[in-house]
N, C-alpha and C positions, 0 to 999 in steps of 0.2 A: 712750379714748372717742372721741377725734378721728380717729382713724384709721377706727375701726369704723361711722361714721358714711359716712364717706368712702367706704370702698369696699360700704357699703350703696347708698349712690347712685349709685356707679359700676355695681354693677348694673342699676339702674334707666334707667339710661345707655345699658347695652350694650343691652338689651331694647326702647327707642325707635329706638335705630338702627338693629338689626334688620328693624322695622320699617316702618321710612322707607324700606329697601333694597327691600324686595319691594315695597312699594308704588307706588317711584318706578319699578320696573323695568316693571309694569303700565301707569302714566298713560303713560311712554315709548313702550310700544307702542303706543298710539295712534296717536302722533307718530309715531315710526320707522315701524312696522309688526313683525310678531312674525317677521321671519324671522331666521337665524344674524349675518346682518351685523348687523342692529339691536341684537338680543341680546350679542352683541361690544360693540358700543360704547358701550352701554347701563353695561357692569359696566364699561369700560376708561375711561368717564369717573368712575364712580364710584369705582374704584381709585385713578385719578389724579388724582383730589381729594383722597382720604384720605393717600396718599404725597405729596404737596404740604403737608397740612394736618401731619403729621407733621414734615416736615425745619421750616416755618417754625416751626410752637409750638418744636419742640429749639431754633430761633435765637432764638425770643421771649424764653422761659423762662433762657437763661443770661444774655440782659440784664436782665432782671427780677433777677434773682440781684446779680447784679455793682451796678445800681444800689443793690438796699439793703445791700448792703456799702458800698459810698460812702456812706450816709446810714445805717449803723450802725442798720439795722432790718429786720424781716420782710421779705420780695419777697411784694407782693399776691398768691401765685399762687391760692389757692383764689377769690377776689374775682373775678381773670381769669378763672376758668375757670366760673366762676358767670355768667360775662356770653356765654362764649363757648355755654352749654347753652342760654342764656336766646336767644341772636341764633340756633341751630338751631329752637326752638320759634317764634319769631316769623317767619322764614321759611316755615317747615312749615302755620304754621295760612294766612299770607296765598297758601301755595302751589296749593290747590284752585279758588281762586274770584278769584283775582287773578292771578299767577304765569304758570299752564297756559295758562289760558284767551286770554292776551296773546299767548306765543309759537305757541300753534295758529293763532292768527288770523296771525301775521306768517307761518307757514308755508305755510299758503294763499293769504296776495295777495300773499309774494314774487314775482316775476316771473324764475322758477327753470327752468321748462318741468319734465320730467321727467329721469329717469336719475340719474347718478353727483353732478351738480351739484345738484341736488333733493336726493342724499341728506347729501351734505355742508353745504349749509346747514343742514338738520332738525338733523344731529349739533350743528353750531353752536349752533342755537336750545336742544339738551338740554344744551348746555355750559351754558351759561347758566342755568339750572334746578336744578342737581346738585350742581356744581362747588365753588359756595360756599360750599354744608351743609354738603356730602360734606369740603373742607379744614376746616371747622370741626370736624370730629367729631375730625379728625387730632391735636385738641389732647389729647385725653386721656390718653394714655400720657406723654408727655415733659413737663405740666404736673403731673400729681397724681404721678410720682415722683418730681421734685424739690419738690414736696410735703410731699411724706408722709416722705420720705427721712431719718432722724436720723444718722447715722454712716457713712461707706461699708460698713462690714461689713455693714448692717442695709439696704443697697440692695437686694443681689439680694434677697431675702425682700420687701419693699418693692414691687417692679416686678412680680414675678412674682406677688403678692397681685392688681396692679391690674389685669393682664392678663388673672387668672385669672376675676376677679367682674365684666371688663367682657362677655368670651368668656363667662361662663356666664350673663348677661342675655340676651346673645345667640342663648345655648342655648334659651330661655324664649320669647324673643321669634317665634322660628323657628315652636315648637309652636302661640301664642296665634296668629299671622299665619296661619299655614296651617293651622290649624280652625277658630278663630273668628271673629278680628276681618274678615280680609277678608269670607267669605259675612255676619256678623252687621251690621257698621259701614259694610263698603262701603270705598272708595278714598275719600272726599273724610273719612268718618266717625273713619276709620283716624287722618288725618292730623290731623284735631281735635285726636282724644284725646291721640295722642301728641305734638302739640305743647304741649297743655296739659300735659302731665306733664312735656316738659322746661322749660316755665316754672316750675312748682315747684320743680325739682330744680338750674336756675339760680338762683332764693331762695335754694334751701336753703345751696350752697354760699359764697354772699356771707356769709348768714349767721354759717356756721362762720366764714370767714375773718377776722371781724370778733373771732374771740376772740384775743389778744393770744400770740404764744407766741415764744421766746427768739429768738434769731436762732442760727443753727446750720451749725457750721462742718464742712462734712464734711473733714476729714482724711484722709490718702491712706495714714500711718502707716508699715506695713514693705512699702507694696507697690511693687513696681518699676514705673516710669512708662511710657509706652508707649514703644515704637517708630515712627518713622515710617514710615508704612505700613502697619500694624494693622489702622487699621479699614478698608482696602483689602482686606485677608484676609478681614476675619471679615462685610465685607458682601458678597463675592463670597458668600460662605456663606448669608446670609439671603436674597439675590437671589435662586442656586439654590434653598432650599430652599421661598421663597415659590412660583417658578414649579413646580415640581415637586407640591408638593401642591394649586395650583390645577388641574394637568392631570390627576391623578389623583383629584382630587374631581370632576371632570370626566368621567372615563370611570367612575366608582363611578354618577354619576347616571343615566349613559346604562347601564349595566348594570343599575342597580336598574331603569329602565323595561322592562327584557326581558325580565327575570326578573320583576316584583310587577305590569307596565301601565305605562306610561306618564304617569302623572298627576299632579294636583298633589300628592295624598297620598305620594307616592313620592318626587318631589323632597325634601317637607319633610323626610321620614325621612332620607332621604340625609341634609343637608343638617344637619339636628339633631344627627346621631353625630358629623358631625364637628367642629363648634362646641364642641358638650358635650366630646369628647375632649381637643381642642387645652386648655378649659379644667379638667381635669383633668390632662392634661400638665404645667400650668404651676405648678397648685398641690401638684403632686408638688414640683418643683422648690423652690417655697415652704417644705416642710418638713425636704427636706433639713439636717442641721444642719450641716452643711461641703459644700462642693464642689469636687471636684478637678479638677487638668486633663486626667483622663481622661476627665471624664464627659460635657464635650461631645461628641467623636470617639465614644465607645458609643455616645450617642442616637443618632447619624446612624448610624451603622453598622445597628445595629438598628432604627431606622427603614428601613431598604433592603434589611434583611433581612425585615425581615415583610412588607412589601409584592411583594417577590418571592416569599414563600413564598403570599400569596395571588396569585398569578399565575395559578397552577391550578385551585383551586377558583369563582372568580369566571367561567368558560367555563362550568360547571355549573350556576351560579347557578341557571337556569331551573327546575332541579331540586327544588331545596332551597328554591326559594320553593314550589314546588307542593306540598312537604312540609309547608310549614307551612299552608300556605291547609289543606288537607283536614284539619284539625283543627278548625274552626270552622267551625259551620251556616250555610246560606245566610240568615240571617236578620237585618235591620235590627239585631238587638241585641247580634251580635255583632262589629260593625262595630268601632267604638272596642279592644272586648278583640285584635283580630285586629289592628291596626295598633298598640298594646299591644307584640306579638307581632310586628312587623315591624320595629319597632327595635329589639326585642333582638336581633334577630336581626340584624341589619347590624352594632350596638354589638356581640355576639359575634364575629364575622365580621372585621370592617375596623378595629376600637376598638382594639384592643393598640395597631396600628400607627401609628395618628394621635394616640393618648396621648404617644408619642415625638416628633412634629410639634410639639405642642404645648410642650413642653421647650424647646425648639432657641433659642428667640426671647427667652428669659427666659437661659438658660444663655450665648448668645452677649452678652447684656449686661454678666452677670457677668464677662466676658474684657474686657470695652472701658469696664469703671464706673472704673477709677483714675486717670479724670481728673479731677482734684482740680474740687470746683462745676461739671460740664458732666453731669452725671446726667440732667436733660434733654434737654440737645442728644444729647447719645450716644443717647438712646432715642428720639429724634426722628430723625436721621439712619439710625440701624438698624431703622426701622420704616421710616420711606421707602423705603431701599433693597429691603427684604421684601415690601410692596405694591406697588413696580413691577417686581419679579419675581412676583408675583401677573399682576399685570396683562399683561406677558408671556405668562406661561401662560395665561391667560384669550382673548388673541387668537391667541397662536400655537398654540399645543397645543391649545386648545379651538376655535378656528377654524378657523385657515388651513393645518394640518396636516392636519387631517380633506378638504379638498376630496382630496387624495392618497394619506392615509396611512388604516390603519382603526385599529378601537380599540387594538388592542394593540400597532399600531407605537408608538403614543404613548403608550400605557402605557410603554412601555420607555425611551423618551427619556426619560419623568423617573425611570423609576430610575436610568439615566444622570447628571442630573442629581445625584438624594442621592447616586451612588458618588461625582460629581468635589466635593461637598460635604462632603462625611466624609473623602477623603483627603487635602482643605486644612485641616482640623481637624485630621485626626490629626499632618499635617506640623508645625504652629503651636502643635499642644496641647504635644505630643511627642517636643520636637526631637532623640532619640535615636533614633526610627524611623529619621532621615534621609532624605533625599529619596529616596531608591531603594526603601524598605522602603513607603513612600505611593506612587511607582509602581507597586511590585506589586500592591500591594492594589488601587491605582482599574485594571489592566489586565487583574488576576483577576475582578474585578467586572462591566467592561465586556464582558470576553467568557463569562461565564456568564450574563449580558444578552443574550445575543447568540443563544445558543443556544436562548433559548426558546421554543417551539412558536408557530404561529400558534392562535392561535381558532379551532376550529371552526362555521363558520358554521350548520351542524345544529342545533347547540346551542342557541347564542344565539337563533336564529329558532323556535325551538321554539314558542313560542307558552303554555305550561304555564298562565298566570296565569288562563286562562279556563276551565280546568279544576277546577269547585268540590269534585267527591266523589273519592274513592278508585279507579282505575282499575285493571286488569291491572298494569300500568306501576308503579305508585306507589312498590313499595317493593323493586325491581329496582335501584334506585342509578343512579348520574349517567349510566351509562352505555346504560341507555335510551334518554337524547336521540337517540343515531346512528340511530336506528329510529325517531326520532320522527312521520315523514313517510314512512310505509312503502311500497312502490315509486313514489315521490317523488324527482327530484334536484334538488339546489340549482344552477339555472344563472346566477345572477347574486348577487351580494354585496358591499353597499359601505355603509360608515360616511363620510355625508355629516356637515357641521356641526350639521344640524339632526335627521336621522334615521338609521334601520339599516333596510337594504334588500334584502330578497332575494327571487329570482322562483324558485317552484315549479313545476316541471314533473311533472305526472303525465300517465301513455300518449304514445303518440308517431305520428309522423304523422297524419294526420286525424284521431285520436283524441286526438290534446293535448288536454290542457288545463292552462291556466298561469294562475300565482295570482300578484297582488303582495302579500308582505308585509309591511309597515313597524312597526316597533319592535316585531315577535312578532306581530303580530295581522295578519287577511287583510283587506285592503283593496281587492278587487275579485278576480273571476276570473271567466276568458272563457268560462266555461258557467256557472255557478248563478247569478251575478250580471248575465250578460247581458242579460234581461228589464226588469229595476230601473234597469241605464245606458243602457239604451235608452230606454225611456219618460221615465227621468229627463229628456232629453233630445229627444225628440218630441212629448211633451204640451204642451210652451210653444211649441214653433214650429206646431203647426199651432193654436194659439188664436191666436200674435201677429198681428198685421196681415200680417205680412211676417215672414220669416228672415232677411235680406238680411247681416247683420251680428252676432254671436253672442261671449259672452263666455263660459266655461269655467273654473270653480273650481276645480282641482285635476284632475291629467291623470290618475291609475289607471290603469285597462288603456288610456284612449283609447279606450274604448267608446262615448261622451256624447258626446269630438268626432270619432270619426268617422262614427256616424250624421248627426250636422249636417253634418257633409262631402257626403253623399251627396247631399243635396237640391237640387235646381237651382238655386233662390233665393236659394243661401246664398253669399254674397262671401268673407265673411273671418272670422276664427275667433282667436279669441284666447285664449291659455292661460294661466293664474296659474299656475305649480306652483312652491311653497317649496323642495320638496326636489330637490339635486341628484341622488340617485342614481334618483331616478324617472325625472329628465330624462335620464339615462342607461341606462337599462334599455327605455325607451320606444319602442325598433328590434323586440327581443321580441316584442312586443306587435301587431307590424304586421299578422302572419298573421291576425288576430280584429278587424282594428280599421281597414278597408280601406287599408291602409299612410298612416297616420295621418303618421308622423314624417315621411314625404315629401311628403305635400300641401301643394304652395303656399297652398291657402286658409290654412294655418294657420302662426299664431306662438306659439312657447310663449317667457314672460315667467316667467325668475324670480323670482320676487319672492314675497311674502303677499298673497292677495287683495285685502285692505281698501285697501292700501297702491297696488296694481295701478287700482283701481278710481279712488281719489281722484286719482290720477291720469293718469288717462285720457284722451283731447285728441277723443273722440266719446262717442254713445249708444248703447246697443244695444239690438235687437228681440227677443232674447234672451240670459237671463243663467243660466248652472244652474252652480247649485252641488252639489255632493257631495263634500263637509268626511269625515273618520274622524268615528267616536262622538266627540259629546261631552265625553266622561270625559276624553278624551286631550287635556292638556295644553295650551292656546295654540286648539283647534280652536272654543273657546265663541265666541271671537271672533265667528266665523262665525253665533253663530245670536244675537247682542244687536242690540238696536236700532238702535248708531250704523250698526251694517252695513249694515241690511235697509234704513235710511233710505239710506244710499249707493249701495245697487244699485236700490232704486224711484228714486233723483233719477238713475241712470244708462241709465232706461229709456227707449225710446220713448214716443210719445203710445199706441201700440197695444201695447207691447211686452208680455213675460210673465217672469217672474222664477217659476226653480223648485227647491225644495230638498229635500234627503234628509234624512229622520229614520227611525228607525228605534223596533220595537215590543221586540223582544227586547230583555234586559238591559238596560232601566232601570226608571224608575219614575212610577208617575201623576203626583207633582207635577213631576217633572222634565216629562213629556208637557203638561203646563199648560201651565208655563214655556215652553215651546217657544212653543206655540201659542197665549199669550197675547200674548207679547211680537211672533209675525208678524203679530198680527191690528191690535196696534197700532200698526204700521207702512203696513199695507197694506189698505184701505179695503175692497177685495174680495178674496177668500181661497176657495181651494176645499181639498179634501184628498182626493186620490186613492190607493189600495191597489196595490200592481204584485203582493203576497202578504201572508203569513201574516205575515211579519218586518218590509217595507220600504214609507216610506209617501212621497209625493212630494207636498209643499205649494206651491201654485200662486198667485203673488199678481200680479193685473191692474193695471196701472195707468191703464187704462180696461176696464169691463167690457161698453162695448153689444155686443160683438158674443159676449160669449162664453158666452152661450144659445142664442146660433143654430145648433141643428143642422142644418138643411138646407146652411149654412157647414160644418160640420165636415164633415159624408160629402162636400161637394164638394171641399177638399182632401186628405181620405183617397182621394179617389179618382184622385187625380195618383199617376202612377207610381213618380214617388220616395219619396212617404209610403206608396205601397201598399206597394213591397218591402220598406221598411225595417220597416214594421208587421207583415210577415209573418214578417220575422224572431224577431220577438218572437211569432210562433205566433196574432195577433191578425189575420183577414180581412177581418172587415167590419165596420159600426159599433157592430151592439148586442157585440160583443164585447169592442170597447172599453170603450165608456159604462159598462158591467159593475163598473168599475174605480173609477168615482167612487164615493167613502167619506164624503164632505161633499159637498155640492153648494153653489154661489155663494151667502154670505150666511149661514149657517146657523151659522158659526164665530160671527160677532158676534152670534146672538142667545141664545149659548149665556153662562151665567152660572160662567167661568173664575174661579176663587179662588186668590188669589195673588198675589204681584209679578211686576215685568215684570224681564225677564235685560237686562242694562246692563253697558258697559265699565266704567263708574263705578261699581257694585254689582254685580261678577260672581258671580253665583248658582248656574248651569247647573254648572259643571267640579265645584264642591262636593255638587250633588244629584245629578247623574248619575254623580258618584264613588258616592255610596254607592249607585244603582240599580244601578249593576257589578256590585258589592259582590255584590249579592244576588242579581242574576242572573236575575229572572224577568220575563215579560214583563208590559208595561202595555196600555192599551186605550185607543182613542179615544173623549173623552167622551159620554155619552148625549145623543144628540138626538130620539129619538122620543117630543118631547110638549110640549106650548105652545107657544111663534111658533118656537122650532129645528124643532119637526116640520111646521108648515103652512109655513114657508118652503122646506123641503127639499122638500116634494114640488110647491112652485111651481115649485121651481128644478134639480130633477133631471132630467138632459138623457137619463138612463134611460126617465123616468117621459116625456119630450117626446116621445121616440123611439115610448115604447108607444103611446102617444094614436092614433097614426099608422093604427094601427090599429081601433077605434073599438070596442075592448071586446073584440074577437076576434081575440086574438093568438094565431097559430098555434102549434101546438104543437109545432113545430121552433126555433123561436123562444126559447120558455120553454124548453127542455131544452137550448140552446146558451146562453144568459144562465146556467139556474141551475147548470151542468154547470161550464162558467169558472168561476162563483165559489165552487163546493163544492171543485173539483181543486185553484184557489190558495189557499184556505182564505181568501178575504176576507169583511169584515165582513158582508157582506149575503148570504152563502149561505142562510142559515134562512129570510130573509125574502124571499127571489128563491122559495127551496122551498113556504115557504108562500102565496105567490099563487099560483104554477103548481098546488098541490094546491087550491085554492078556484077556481079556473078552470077547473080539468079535474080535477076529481077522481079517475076512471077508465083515466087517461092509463096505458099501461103504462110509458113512457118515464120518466115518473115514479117508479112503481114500480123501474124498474131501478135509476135515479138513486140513492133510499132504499137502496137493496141494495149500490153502489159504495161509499158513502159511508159506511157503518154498518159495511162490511167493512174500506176502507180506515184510518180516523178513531173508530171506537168507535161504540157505538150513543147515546150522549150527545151526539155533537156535533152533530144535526139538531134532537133532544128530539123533543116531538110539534107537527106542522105542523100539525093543525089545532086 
């Protein structure tokens, strides 16, 4: 009964830490910032607390032991380990509102300046943060199996119980964090609950402890004692096989995003199979009724076997997720059933082999438990040593390989890894192989490692996941990918720490055109997307007061900065880009982008915006952003409030702040979200249409001048904005103005429903996950009617432009206005259609317009104009 109580709460254990981990990895980014370095340091402190927390509980626990043998009574350990749940909860609840908010503030008024020393204090400050929980959690395994533990026979069953129910709260934890609790609770919310629950479950366990039970001498019996040196072996063993499966869950993540999107839903699944697996692994081991010395050396073996035999099929991946997506409607309800369906399919796919992972860590116990009362420390030491081989792999393999290597070099290095892992078990299991029969085997190993193919970068970049229905292609097999991008070649490819990068090339010489795509999906191209990184980037600068000085969210083609390049006004140019391989591919690009990489006006800063921003040593007169969608993982950042408050406090007095959202593939509330949370940021807000897909939100942080048209057609009419606007196919003013979709003020008067998207309650990645999902597009809110509609037509520099006229606007005029906005399909086509037919109703021009537009678009898309 005492036992089954125990590792009842040991579940409930593993399911809070869980959740403590994703959560603190979140509040971190703040602090850090979201890019690969942060994200490294983020898990390698959190590692290195638990492998801390681990070796000390193993040394705690065997004095605990040894004391109540000297005093001939129980060793308090469920009592300890009750205070140690109870000191994780009281940390965790004072961690939101006491904790965070202390070290943010000391990260801002250190007197740090910016760069490598800014970023080593922050790590400092998240030491401090993490560190302490993170080694508390450590206590769990090396406390509650000398616990729980009645006899050494009855250890390994014992260990591998607790291991297994802490790893599958874990499993638990994973799902509830990444569907619920985060969008429903929030980050501050998160940490309530779960530290209330480990104050209960600190109770609980004092409680048990407090029942009286024998004092229990584990016996060592017929088993032969170790060797010195042993656990030298069998932690090299753990080391390897920790680092090994953190690089390999590692490239599974960044594979699931290439294949399923990039998002938070994809992580979690990852992320769940193999939590879940590990703790089914271990309660394999659990049942076992004997175990022999073979049966460590198989686990590893056959862990190294199946993940090389998945070697092949995971380049495909892209495939066989698009199999499974075309099975389920594009529709909200089958959302849940479809990601249902996403973990079994990875749990099919990659589970055999991390079932075996999960063995390893229970089974190597079993080899190193006959030390007579150190049952603790032994699973305290061999847990450390396995977390900082996690951790390892987490910076090495997961980071700092990746600046050089791609995925699959580093997939190989940890199979490398399990081979020299399995042939020091089999050597130590098996000492009849002999040493020569274990170098065959790791020599055989490493060079059948050796030979395996690279990735196809085709493949990978495929892009599949945005594909919702059944295609030509569909059920052609893996091998469609190589035609995926059909007279298409892939001229660049790299697996940075943070992304997968490759530039498409379709047609050649003058007729290029070249696409960047990051994690499967296209992220800019230097014809369809020109227009949208153009304006993105010309609409702020001819509102700001000045260009003089300009900041750049994310480089892409380098479309955005080198239009700002172009401009006379413009000094210096500054670039945020996260990902290295963009920063490298960004020569490419020069042909479309008037050789952007060489212009001295410009610096490109790697780093993550937010992080770029906060630390900043000026202001800028312009700031544009163009973030990927939403959906994609870390990019929400980009559209919550602490940001948009960071880039208005980074403005000029005149300056203009401006960002990409987009219509296609998401959803109205996600469209709320958006554009409720810029509107509470930014006092004045416009919203302009570049087309039918992409919308460009414009926030002032003074707006008298930004009614002024006679101002706008006066710097439209300077040379540099003329040619750059003509690029974009836009001549002269009303063809612009055409363009505005909000006009100044008409956002705030419009009655948004909803909350606001926050670092502290990220909302957006979870709504705009499921608008992916479904794929269709949304619409910006209605404002024709009450103070939204008398403000818009106070405020419409369309409707200021017409006035100009005095009722009698020509009728070249109206058929170049309503002709733009029927050709890009923006919002006001019908209603530009329907004045020009009540003003000229006889117009033939008009006539034709109705006849383009009904040929091109359908005969619904006008309706009747009058």
């Amino acid at each position: 009964m005492l036992r089954a109580a125990v590792l009842a709460l040991t579940v409930v254990s593993g399911f809070t830490g869980l959740a403590y981990e994703v959560t603190w990895q979140k509040y971190l980014a703040i602090l850090l910032g979201a890019h690969s370095e942060a994200t490294a340091a983020v898990l390698g402190l959190f590692l290195g607390g638990l492998s801390l927390g681990y070796w000390l509980f193993g040394a705690l626990t065997r004095r605990l032991v040894v004391r109540g043998r000297a005093l001939a009574r129980p060793a308090p350990l469920l009592q300890v380990y009750g205070a140690v749940e109870a000191g994780i909860g009281v940390w965790c609840l004072l961690f939101p509102w006491l904790l965070f908010p202390a070290v943010r503030g000391a990260s801002v008024w250190l007197p740090t300046g910016s760069g490598a020393l800014a970023f080593g204090v922050d790590v400092a400050l998240a030491a401090m943060l993490i560190v302490p929980p993170a080694t508390l959690m450590g206590g769990t395994i090396p406390v509650l199996t000398q616990a729980l533990a009645r006899d050494l026979s009855d250890a390994t069953r014992v260990h591998a119980q607790i291991y297994a129910c802490n790893t599958a709260g874990a499993f638990a934890g994973t799902l509830a964090t990444g569907f619920v609790l985060t969008p429903w609770l929030g980050l501050e919310g998160t940490l309530f609950a779960m530290g209330a629950v480990n104050l209960a479950v600190g109770a609980s366990f004092a409680l048990l402890g407090r029942r009286r039970r024998e004092l229990v001498d584990l016996a060592a019996g017929d088993a032969p004692s170790l060797r010195a040196g042993v656990f030298a072996v069998y932690g090299s063993i753990a080391l390897l096989v920790g680092f090994a499966m953190m690089v390999l869950q590692t490239v599974a993540i960044r594979v699931g995003g290439l294949a399923f999107g990039a998002s938070e839903y994809t992580f979690t699944m990852v992320v769940a199979v193999f939590v879940l697996c590990i703790a089914l692994g271990s309660f394999g081991v659990a049942a076992l009724p004997r175990v022999g010395r073979a049966v460590l050396p198989a686990a590893l073996w056959c862990l190294g076997l199946l993940f090389t035999a998945l070697y092949f099929p995971l380049e495909s991946s892209p495939y066989w997720a698009h199999r499974v997506r075309v099975v389920y409607r594009d529709i909200d309800a089958a959302f849940y059933p479809y990601y249902a369906a996403v973990f079994g399919s990875i749990l099919f796919s990659i589970g055999p082999a991390v079932l075996f992972s999960g063995a390893v860590l229970p089974l190597l116990f079993h080899a190193l438990r006959r030390e007579v009362g150190d049952l603790g420390a032994q699973a305290g030491r061999l847990y450390s040593v396995n977390t900082l081989g996690s951790l390892l792999g987490a910076l090495i393999g997961g980071y700092a390989l990746l600046y050089w290597l791609d995925l699959h070099h580093v997939y190989r290095i940890a199979l490398c890894a399990v081979a020299l892992a399995a042939a020091l078990a089999t050597l130590h299991q098996l000492p009849q192989i002999r040493f020569a029969g274990a170098a065959v085997l790791l020599l055989g190993s490493l060079y059948a490692v050796d030979t395996l193919p690279a990735w196809r970068a085709r493949y990978l970049a495929a892009g599949t996941f945005r594909e919702r229905g059944v295609e030509s292609w569909t059920y052609g097999g893996p091998g469609v990918l190589s035609e995926r991008y059909q007279g298409g070649t892939i001229s660049f490819y790299d697996d940075d720490p943070n992304t997968s990068v490759a530039v498409l090339d379709i047609g050649r010489s003058d007729q290029l055109t070249r696409s960047l795509i990051v994690n499967g999906k296209s992220d800019g191209n230097t014809r369809g997307d020109f227009s949208t990184m153009s304006l993105l980037a010309l609409l702020p600068a001819l509102f700001a007061d000045r260009a003089e000085h300009a900041f750049v969210i994310g480089f892409g083609t380098g479309t955005s900065t080198g239009e700002l390049s172009q401009l006379a006004e413009t000094q210096s140019i500054t670039v945020a880009e996260i990902s290295t391989g963009v920063i490298a591919a960004a020569p490419l690009f020069d042909f479309a982008n008037h050789g952007v990489s060489r212009n001295p006006k410009v610096r490109v800063v790697h780093s993550d915006a937010y992080r770029a921003l906060q630390r900043a040593d000026r202001h800028y007169d312009v700031i544009v952003s163009e973030p990927s969608n939403p959906w994609v993982a870390g990019v929400e950042m980009l559209y919550s409030r602490e940001f948009l408050t960071e880039a208005h406090e980074r403005l000029t007095p005149g300056g203009v702040f401006s960002q990409w959202f987009h219509v296609y593939e998401t959803s109205p509330d996600a469209m709320d979200l958006v554009l409720k949370t810029y509107a509470s940021v930014f006092d004045h807000v416009a919203v302009w249409s570049v087309n039918q897909a992409d919308l460009v939100l414009l926030g002032f942080r003074n707006a008298d001048r930004a009614l002024d048209v006679g101002r706008l057609e006066t710097r439209m009419e300077r040379s540099d904005f003329r040619s750059a606007l003509e690029r974009s196919q836009i001549r002269d003013l009303a063809t612009l103005l055409v363009h505005e979709a909000i006009p100044l003020g008409v956002l705030h008067a419009v009655k948004l429903d909803g909350p606001i998207h926050s670092l502290y309650h990220p909302r957006l990645s979870f709504e705009a996950g499921r608008g992916f999902f479904v794929g269709m597009p949304s619409a910006l809110p209605f404002t024709g009617h009450g103070a939204a509609a008398e403000i818009g037509a106070e405020n419409s520099l369309l409707v200021r432009y017409l006035a100009r006229f005095d009722g009698a606007v020509p009728d070249q005029i109206w058929e170049e206005i309503a002709s733009r906005a029927c050709s890009r399909r923006l919002p006001d086509c019908r209603a530009l259609a329907a004045a020009w037919s009540r003003a000229a109703p006889n117009s033939k021009n008009l006539a034709g317009l109705v006849a383009t537009v009904t040929k091109n678009q359908g005969p619904m898309y006008l309706g009747r104009l009058r």
